[in-house]
VOKOL-224783 format. One line per field, with one value per residue (C-alpha): residue number from 1; residue in one letter; chain; y, x, z. Coordinates in pm, whole numbers, plus 50000, padded with zeros to 5 digits. Each point is the difference from the previous one (the first is absolute). Layout:
# VOKOL-224783
num <- c(NUM  ...)
residu <- c(a  ...)
chaine <- c(A  ...)
north <- c(Y  ...)
east <- c(X  ...)
up <- c(Z  ...)
//
This chain:
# VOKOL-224783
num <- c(1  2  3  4  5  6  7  8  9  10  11  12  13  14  15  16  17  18  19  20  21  22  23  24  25  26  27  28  29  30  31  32  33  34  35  36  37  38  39  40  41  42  43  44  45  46  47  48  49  50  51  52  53  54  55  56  57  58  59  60  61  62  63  64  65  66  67  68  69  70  71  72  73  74  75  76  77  78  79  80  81  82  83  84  85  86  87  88  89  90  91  92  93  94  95  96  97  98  99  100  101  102  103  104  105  106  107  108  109  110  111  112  113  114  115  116  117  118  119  120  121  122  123  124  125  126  127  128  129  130  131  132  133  134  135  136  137  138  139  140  141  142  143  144  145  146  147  148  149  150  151  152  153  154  155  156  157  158  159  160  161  162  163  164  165  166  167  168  169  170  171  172  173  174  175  176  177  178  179  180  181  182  183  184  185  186  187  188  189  190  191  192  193  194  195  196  197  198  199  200  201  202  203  204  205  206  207  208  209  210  211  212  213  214  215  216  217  218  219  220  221  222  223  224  225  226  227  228  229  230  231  232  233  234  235  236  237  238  239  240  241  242  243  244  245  246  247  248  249  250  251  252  253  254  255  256  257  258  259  260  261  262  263  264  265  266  267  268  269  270  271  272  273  274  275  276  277  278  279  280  281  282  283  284  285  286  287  288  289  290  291  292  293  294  295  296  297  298  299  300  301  302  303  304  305  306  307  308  309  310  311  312  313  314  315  316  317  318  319  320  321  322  323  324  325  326  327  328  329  330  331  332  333  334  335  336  337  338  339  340  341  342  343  344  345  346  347  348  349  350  351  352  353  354  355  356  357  358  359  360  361  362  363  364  365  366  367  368  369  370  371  372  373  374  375  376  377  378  379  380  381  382  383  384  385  386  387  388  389  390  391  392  393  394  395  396  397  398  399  400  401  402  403  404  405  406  407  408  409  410  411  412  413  414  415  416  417  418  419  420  421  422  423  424  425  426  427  428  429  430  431  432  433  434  435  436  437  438  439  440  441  442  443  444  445  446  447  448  449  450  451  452  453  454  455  456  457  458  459  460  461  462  463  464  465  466  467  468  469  470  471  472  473  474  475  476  477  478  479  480  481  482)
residu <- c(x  x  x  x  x  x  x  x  x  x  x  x  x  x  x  x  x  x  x  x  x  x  x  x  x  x  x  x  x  x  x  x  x  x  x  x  x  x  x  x  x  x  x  x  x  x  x  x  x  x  x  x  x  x  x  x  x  x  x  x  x  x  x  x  x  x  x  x  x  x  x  x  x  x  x  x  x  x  x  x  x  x  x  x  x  x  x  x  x  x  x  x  x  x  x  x  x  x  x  x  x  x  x  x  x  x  x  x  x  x  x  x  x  x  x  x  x  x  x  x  x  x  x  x  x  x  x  x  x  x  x  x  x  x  x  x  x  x  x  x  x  x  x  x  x  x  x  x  x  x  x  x  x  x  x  x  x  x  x  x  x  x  x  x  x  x  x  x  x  x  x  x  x  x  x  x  x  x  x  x  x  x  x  x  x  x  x  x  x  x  x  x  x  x  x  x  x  x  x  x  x  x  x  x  x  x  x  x  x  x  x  x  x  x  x  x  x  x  x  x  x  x  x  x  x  x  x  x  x  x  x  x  x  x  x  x  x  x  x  x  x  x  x  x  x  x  x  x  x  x  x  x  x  x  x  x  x  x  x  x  x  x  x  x  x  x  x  x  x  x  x  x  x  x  x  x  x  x  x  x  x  x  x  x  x  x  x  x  x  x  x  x  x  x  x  x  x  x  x  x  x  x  x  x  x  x  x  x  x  x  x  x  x  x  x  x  x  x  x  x  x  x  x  x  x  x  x  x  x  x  x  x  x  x  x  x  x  x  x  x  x  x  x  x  x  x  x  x  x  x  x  x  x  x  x  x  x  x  x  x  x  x  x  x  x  x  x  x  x  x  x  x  x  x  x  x  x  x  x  x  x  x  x  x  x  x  x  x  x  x  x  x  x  x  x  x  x  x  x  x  x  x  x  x  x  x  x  x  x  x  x  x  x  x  x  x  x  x  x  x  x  x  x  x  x  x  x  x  x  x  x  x  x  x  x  x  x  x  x  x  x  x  x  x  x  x  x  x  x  x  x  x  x  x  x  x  x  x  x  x  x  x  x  x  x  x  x  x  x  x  x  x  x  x  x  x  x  x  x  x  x  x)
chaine <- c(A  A  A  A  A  A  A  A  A  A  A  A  A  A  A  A  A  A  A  A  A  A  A  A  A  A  A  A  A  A  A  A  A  A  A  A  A  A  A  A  A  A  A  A  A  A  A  A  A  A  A  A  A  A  A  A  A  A  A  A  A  A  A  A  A  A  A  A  A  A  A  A  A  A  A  A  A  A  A  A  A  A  A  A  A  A  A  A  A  A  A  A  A  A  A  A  A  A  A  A  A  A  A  A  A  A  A  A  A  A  A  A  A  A  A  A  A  A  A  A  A  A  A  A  A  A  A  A  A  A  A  A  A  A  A  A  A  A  A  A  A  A  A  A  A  A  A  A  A  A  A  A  A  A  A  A  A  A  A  A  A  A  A  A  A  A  A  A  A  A  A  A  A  A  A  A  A  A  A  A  A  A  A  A  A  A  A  A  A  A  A  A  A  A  A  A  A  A  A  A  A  A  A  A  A  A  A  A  A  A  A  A  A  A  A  A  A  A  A  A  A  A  A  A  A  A  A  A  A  A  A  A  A  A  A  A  A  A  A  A  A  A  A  A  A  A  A  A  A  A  A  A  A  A  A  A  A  A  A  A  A  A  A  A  A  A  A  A  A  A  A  A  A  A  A  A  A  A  A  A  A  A  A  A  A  A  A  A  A  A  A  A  A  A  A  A  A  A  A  A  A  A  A  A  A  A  A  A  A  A  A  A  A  A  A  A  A  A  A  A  A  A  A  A  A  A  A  A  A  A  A  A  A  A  A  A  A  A  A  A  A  A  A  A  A  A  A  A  A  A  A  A  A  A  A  A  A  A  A  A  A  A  A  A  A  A  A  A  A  A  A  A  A  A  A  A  A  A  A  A  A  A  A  A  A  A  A  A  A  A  A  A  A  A  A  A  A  A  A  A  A  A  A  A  A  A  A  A  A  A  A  A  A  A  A  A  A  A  A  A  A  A  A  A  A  A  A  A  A  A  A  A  A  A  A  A  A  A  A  A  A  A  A  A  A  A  A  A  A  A  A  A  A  A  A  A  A  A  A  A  A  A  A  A  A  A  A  A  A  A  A  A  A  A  A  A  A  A  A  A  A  A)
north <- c(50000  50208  49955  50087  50326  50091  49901  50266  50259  49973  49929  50334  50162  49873  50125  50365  50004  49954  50243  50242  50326  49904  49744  49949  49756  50097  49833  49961  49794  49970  49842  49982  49766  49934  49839  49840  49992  49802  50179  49841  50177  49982  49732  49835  49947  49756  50168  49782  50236  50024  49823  50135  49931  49716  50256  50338  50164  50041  50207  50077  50130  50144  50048  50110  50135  50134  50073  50277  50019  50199  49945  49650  49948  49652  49917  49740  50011  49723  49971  49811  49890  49916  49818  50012  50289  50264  49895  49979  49984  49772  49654  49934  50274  49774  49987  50213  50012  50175  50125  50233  50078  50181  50192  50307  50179  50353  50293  50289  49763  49604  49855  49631  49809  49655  49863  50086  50343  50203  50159  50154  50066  50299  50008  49662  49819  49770  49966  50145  49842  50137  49991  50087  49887  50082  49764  49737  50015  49973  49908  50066  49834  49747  50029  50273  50374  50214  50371  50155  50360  50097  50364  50238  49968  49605  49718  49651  49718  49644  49708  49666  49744  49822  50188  50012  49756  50013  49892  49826  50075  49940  49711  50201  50245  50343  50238  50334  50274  50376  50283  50425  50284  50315  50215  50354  49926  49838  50294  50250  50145  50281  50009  49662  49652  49740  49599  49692  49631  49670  49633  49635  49779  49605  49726  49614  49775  49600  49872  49630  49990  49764  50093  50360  50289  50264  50117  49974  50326  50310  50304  50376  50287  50375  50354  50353  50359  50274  50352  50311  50404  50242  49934  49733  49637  49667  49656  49695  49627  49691  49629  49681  49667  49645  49760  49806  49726  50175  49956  50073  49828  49929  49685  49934  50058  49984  49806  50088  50387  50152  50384  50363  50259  50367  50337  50379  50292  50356  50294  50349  50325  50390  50182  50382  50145  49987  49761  49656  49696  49620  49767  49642  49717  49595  49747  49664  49640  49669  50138  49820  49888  49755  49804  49694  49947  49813  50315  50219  50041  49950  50238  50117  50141  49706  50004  50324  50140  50305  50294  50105  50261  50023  50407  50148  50327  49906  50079  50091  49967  49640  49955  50075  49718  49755  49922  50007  49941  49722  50000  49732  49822  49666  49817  49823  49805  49704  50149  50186  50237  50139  50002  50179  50098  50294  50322  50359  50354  50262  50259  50392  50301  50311  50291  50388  50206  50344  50288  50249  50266  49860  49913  49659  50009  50229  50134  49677  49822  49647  49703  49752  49683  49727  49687  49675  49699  49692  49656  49786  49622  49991  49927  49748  49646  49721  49643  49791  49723  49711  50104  50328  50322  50389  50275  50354  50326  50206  50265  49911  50066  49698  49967  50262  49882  50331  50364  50264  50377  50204  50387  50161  50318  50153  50351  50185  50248  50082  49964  49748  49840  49757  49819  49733  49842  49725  49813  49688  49786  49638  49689  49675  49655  49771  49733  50072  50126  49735  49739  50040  50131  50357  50393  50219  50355  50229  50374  50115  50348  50116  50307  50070  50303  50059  50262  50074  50116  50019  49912  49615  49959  50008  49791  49850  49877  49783  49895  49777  49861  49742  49875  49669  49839  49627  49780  50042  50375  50169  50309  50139  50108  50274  49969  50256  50016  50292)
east <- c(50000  50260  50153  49708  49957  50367  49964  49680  50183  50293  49759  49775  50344  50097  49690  50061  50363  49851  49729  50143  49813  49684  50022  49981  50120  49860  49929  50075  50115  49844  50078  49873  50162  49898  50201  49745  50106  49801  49798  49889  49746  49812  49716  49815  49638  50010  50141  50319  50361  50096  50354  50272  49906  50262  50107  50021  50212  49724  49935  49792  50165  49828  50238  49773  50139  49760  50162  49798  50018  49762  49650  50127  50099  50180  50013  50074  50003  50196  49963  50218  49862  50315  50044  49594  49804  49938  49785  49599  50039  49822  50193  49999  50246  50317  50341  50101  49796  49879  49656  49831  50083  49822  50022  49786  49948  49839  49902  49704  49723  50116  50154  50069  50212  50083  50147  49939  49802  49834  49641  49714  49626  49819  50079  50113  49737  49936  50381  50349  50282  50330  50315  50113  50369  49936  49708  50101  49762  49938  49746  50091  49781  50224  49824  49946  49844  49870  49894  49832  49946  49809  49943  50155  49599  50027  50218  49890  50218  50036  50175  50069  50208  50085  50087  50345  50019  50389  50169  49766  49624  49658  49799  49688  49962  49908  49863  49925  49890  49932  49912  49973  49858  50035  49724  50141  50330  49736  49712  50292  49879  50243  49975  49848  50160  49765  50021  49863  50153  49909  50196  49939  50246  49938  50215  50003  50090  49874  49947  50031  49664  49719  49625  50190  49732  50174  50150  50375  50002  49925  49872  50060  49836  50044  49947  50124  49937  50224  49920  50164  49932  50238  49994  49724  50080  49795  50066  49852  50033  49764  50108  49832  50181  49773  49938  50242  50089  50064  50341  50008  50317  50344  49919  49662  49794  49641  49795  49686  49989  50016  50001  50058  50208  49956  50175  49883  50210  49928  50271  49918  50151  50085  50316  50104  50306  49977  49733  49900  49773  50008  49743  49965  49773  50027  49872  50103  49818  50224  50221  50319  50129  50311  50130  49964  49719  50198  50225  49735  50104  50368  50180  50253  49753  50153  49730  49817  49831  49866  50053  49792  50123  49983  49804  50123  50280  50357  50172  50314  50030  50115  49744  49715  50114  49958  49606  50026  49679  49969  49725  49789  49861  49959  49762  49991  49717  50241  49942  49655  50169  50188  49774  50094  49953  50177  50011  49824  50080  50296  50159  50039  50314  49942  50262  50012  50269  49946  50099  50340  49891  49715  49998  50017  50211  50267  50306  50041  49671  49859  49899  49733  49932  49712  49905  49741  50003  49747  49955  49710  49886  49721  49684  49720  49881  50320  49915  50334  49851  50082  49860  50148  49879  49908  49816  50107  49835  50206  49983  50036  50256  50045  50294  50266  50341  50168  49983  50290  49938  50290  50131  50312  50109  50325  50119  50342  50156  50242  50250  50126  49784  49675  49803  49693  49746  49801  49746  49876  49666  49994  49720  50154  49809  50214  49834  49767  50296  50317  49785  50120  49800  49981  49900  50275  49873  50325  50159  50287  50144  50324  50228  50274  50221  50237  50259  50228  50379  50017  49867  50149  50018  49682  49972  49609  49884  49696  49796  49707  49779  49738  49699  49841  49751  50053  50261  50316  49916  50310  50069  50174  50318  50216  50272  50227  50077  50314)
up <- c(50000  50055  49669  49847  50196  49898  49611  49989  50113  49779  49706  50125  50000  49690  49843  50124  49885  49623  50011  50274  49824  50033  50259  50411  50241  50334  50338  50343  50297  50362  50310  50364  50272  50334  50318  50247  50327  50269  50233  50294  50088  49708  49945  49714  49932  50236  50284  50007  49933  49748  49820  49759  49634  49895  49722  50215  49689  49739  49680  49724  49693  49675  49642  49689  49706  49711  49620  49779  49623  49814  50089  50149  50360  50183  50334  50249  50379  50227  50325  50333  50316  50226  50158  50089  49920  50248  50318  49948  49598  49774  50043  49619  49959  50045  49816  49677  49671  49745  50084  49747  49645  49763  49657  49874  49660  50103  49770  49998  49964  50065  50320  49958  50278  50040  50345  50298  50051  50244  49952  50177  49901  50176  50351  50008  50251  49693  49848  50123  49915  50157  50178  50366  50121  50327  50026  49819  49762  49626  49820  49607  49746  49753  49670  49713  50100  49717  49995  49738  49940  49687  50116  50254  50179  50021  50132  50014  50158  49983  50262  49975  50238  50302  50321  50138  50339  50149  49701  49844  49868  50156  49865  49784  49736  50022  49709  50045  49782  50098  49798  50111  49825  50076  49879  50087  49732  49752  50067  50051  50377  50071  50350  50112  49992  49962  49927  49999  50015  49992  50110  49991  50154  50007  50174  49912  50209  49967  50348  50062  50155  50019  49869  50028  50016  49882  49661  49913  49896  50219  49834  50159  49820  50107  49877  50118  49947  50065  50007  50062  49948  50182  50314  50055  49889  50043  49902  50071  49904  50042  49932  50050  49975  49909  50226  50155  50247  50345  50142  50378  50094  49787  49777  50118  49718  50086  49664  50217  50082  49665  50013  49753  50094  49951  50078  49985  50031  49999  50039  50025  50079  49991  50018  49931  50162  50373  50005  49915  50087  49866  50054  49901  50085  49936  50032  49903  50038  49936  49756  50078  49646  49942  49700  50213  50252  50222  50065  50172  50401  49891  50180  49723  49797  49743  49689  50085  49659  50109  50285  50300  50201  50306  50019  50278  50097  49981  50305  50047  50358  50114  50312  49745  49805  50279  49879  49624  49824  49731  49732  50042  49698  50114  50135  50262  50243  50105  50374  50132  50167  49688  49712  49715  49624  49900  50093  49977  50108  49861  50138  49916  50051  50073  49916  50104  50014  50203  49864  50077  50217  50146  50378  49936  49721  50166  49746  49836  49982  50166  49815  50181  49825  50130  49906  50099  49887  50084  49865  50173  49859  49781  50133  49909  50105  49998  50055  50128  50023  49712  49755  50050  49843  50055  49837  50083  50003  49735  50212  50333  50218  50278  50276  49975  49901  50043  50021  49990  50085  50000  49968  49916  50067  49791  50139  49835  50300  49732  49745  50266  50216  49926  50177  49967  50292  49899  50183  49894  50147  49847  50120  49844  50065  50003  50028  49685  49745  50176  50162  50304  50317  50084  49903  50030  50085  49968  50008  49864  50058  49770  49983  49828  49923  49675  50026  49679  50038  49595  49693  50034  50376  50238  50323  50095  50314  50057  50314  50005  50265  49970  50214  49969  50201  49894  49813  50186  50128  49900  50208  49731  49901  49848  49711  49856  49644  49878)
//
């Protein structure tokens, strides 16, 4: 494998040297390493400590190179997991190979790629194919990809292949076409944006089941709408997926509870200088999608096909991180106490900046931002016992998973000095988003003060204090960062 990783590159290189005016050999080479020590006061799931991995040195390294000539671009990416990969990984990622590959002819109107390629249709809570190092995960499609745009108003595209699983592919097909318009270019609007898109994405797996009550192939159909005039802009997107077989738990497919999916979102806001507000809503009903049933509940996200979000403010405080929400688009009536089928609710930002001068505002101004966020379980009538089933009220709002309400509040002194205070209010049930017992009911206070020597060196400080009245009821604590 190596020697075939080494004999592209000198070929790629080759290439270039014969055609170096109008071609490119570009690429890159990444690598992160890890040394576990053993920390004894650390426990599993299981409560028992925890032990030194029996490869503490561990790395995973990323080499692509990509060669461009013309309208025609090469690439190949290796990648080395040594001597294991990095700690809570997806365990198929072992050893050195050669893991995606593609080529791609591009001009004004056709994009055609064959290989490995990445894609996403509308927001992506029916298809998203991507990468993320950090997380271990990648989920390219191995097949052909082809975009066609007739008119500057119109671009339709086309997928076919098998999803990427470790080094290998998932076993089922997936086709996927998706097609946008957009009716202010075609209608020529001057000052309003305005389109309209539409996606179908199918996968195909044959299951090896007996008098099997579902089809092979899954169906997912969605449309969107996106608007936007000055300073208002809405857009919203509704998909449905066909029935299915219900998965609840990893490789336990259920041949008897036989369910759709569906998803609605709806974003909305207004902005003009010194003030702005964002609001969006979803809600989402068994819309967990993977190339392979089997894979649902696998905690790598290994075979994930589409994206869900989890809708809520990204923190930047540590302590505030502590309860971090997780959509929930599962379902789930395995236990009475935690029955679930999705999720509905959204979250909305607030942003005003007071003026210079003012009393607020003082000689340099003050900037408050806000924002809530809750996400409760659907609601509707759920029936766990075999056979199982539930019907839901499309608007109903059951248990609360989780609600964040938080403020920020920015003030310059001067040239020199800035400060923020945040305070953050977060209920967490644990016991309905983890499975495990509890509602955390928690505040978290946080200051911190920036002071700049020059245009290249500042020092920050940060303090943060958090109250919870469950779990392991941290006091709190303070950390420094310079």
């Amino acid at each position: 494998m190596k020697k075939t990783i080494f004999i592209s590159l000198i070929i790629l290189i080759g290439f270039s040297s014969i055609a170096q005016q109008k071609a490119t050999v570009f690429g890159g080479f990444e690598s992160n390493a890890q040394w576990y020590l053993n920390d004894k006061n650390l426990k599993d799931e299981f409560n028992n400590p925890t032990v030194q991995p029996e490869n503490p040195l561990r790395s995973n390294s990323y080499l692509f190179v990509n060669y461009k000539y013309l309208n025609w671009t090469a690439g190949i990416q290796a990648e080395a997991y040594q001597a294991d990969a990095l700690l809570n990984l997806n365990p198929k990622y072992v050893g050195t190979h050669v893991a995606t590959y593609f080529i791609q002819f591009k001009n004004k109107k056709i994009d055609f790629t064959l290989g490995y390629f990445y894609e996403q249709f509308g927001c992506g809570l029916l298809f998203r194919s991507w990468e993320d190092r950090a997380l271990g995960l990648n989920n390219a499609l191995r097949g052909a990809r082809f975009i066609y745009k007739p008119t500057t108003y119109l671009t339709v595209k086309s997928i076919f292949g098998q999803q990427r699983s470790g080094f290998d592919v998932a076993n089922s097909k997936i086709y996927g076409l998706d097609s946008e318009l957009s009716l202010s270019d075609m209608l020529k609007f001057e000052t309003t944006d305005l389109s309209i898109g539409l996606t179908y994405i199918g996968r195909d797996e044959k299951m090896d089941i007996e008098n099997q009550n579902f089809n092979n192939l899954t169906n997912g159909f969605g449309g969107r709408i996106n608007y936007n005039n000055q300073s208002f802009y809405l857009s919203t997107e509704y998909d449905y997926k066909s029935k299915d077989a219900v998965v609840q738990i990893e490789n336990q497919i259920d041949n008897r509870f036989i369910k759709p999916g569906n998803a609605l979102l709806i974003n909305t806001g207004y902005s003009k200088k010194g003030f702005g507000v964002d609001a969006t809503f979803r809600r989402i009903e068994n819309m967990s999608f993977f190339s392979e049933r089997s894979a649902k509940g696998n905690k790598y996200n290994d075979r994930i096909m589409n994206f869900i979000p989890s809708l809520t403010k990204q923190h930047h405080y540590n302590l505030a991180n502590i309860y971090a929400y997780q959509a929930q688009p599962n379902v789930y009536l395995v236990d009475k106490d935690i029955v679930k089928a999705g999720e509905i609710g959204g979250q909305i930002d607030v942003f005003y900046e007071v003026k210079k001068g003012t009393l607020l505002g003082g000689k340099n101004g003050l900037k408050i931002a806000g924002n809530v966020s809750s996400w409760n379980a659907l609601s509707g009538t759920f029936y766990i016992n075999t056979p199982q089933d539930y019907n839901t009220d499309y608007f109903g709002f059951g248990k609360r998973y989780f609600t964040d309400c938080n403020t920020e509040i920015t003030k310059k002194w001067n040239s020199k000095w800035q400060t923020v205070f945040s305070y953050i209010n977060q209920f967490y049930d644990k016991k309905l988003v983890e499975g495990e017992a509890g509602i955390i009911k928690s505040n978290i206070l946080a200051a911190e003060a920036t002071y700049k020597f020059s245009v290249k060196k500042s020092i920050r400080v940060v303090g943060e204090h958090l109250w919870a009245d469950y779990d392991k009821k941290k006091l709190g604590w303070r950390h420094y960062r310079i």
